[in-house]
N, C-alpha and C positions, 0 to 999 in steps of 0.2 A: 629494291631488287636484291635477290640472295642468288650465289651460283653455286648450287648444289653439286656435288663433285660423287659419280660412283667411283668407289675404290678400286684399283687393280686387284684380279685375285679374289679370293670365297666366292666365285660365282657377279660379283656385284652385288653381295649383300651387304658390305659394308658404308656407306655414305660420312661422306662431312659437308660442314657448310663453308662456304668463304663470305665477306663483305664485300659489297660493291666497288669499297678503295682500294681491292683487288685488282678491279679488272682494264687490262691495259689493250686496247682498240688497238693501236699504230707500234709501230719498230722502233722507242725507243730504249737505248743503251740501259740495261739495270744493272744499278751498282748496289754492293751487297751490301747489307746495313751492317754497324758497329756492332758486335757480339753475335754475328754468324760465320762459323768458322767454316761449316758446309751446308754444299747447297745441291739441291738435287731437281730434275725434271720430270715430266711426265706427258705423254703425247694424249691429246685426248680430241675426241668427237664432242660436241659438244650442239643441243638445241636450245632454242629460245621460244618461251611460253606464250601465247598468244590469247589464252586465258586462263582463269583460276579455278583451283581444280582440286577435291577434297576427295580421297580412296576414287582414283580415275580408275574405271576396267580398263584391262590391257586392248580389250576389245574397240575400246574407243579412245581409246592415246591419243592416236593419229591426230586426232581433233584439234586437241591442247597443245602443236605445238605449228609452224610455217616456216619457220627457215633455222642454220644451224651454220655449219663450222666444224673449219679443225684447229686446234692450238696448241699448246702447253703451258702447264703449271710449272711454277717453281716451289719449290719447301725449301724453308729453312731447314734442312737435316740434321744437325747441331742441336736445334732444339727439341724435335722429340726425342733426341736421345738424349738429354741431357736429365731424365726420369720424370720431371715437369708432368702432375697429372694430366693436364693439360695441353701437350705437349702440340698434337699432332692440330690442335685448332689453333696454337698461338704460330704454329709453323704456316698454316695455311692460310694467318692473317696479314702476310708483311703486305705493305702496300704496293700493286704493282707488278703481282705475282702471276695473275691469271692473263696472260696472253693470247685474246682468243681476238683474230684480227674480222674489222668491219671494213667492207660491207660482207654480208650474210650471205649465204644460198639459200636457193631458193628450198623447200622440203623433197619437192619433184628428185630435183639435180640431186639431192641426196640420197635420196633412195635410189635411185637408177643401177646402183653394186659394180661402177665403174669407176670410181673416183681408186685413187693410189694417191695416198700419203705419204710421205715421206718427211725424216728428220734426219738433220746434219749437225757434226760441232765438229768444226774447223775443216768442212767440206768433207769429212767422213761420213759418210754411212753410221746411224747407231743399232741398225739392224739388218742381219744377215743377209735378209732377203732384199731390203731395202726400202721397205712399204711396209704401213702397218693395215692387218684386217679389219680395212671400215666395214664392210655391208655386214658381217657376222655380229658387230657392234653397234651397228644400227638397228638391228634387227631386234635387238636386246630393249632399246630405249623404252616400247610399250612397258615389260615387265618390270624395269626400272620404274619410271615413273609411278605405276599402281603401287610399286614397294615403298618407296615414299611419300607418295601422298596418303597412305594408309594413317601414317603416326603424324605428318605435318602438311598441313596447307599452303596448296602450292597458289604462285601469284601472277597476274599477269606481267608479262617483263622477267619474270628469273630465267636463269640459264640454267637447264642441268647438262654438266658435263660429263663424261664416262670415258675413264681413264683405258689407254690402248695397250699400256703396257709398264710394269714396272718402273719405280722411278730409278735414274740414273746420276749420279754427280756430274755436275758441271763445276768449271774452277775459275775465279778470275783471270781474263787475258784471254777469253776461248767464246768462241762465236756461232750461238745457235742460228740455227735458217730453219725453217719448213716449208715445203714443197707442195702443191696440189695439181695434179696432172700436169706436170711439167714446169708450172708457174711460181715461182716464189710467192708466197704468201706474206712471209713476216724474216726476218733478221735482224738480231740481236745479239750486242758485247754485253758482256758481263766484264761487268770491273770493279 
């Protein structure tokens, strides 16, 4: 299983991959690993494939995928700045990174363009309005996906995720949460 990650920004043409020792189901504490000096977040939509699926038309996406989520990624930030050709795939591999919490929604419940997400660090708001825009990012998933599956073969069980907004520095000692219609979904120290 790969969790394909669209990038914030150029439209979502840019894409990375993560490994599956990425991906963190439950709320526990991430502590930063030895030689990351920062670290950054990123809120993301996120679906799960439900078969495989080689240049999908956008016309029949829908198909390839049954339920999804909201999360956030963590990047080692440190390291792609650190010039590392490599930088932004060694960042997107710490183990533990991808926070996308089970159980799933259903496809339905996602698309319905009433969900409101929201993200916190230290009970703050990280955005002005306070919600980020799912259904306009939902709505994007068809053209994502046929964009990817164009140059790689997608599989049953990967996640593609599509990032909601810029990523932000988080610092040890400070406690992300994310919210789904009112509900906590996930909460997390970083230490």
């Amino acid at each position: 299983m790969n969790i394909i990650v669209s990038l914030f920004g150029n439209n979502g043409a840019d894409y990375c991959f993560r490994p599956d020792t990425t991906l963190e189901k439950e709320s526990f504490d991430y502590y930063i690993p030895d030689g990351v000096s920062e670290l950054t977040y990123s809120p993301v939509l996120f679906v799960r494939l439900c078969r495989a699926g080689k240049a999908i038309g956008e016309k029949f996406a829908g198909r390839y995928y049954d339920s999804g989520g909201f999360g956030v990624l963590l990047y080692g930030e440190s390291i792609i700045g650190s010039g590392a050709a490599a930088g932004l795939s060694m960042a997107s591999s710490l183990d533990k990174t991808s926070l996308l919490p089970f159980p799933l929604i259903d496809k339905d419940v996602l698309e319905n363009g009433r969900n409101s997400f929201s993200l916190s660090v230290n009970e703050r708001s990280v955005n002005g309005n306070g919600t980020f825009a799912c259904h306009p990012a939902f709505a994007e998933i068809p053209e994502i996906l046929h964009r990817i599956s164009i140059r790689t073969s997608l599989r049953t069980g990967d996640i593609v995720a599509v990032e909601l907004g810029e990523r932000r520095p988080i610092h040890a000692g400070e406690k992300l949460c994310g919210i789904l219609n009112g509900e906590n979904i996930f909460s997390i120290s970083v230490l």
